[in-house]
N, C-alpha and C positions, 0 to 999 in steps of 0.2 A: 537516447533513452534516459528514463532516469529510475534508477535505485530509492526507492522507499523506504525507508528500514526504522520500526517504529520500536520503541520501547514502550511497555506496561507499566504506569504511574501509580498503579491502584493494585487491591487483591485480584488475583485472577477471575476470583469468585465476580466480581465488580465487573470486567473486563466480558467473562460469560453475559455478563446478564443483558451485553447490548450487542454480542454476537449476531444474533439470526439480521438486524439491521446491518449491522457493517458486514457481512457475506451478502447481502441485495445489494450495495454501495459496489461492492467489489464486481458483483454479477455485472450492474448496470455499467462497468467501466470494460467489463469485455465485450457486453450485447454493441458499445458504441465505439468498437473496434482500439479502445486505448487501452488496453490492456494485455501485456504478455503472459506474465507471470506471477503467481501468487502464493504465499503458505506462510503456514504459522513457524514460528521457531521451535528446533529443538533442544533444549526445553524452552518451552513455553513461557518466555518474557517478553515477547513480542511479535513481530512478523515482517514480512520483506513483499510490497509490490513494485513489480518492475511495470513502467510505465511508457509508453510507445510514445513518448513526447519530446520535445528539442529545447527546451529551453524551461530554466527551474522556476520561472513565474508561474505558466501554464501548470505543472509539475504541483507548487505549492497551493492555487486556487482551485486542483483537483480535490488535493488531500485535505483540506481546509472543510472539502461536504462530507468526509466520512465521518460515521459515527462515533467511532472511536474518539475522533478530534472536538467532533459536538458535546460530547460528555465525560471529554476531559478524561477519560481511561489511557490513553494513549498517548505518545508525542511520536512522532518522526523528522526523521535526519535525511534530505534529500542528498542523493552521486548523482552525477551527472555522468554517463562512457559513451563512449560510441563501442556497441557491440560488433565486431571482427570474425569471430566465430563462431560456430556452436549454431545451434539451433536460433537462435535469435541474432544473426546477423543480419537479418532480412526481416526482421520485425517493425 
């Protein structure tokens, strides 16, 4: 799996205004099963998807269609784990 964890480049206000596209981006990544995990930070400078993928190419070529990344509001930082426990050890 991989850890997602983006940082907010821009005002939030910015970041808002390409929301409702990057939650479709995020929807479309669980309707095609790569998707565990998702939410915003609290507070609110970024966000974290966790990603049902093996390897941080696939991983970076995912996050690359989000809109966030398209309009430049956002950057992320991939982790790579193999999750052990917890709910997502069989993700």
């Amino acid at each position: 799996m991989y850890l997602m964890i983006s940082k907010y480049v821009v005002p939030l206000e910015q970041v808002d205004a390409v929301r409702t596209e990057h939650l479709a981006f995020v929807e479309s990544l669980e309707q095609r099963g790569l998707l565990a995990s998702a939410g915003r930070q609290d507070p609110p400078v970024g966000g974290v998807l966790v990603l049902k993928v093996t390897d941080r190419e696939t991983a970076l070529e995912l996050i690359a269609q989000d809109p966030y990344v398209t309009a430049g509001v956002a950057e992320y930082t991939p982790v790579g784990y193999l999750a052990n426990r917890g709910d997502l050890k069989d993700a």
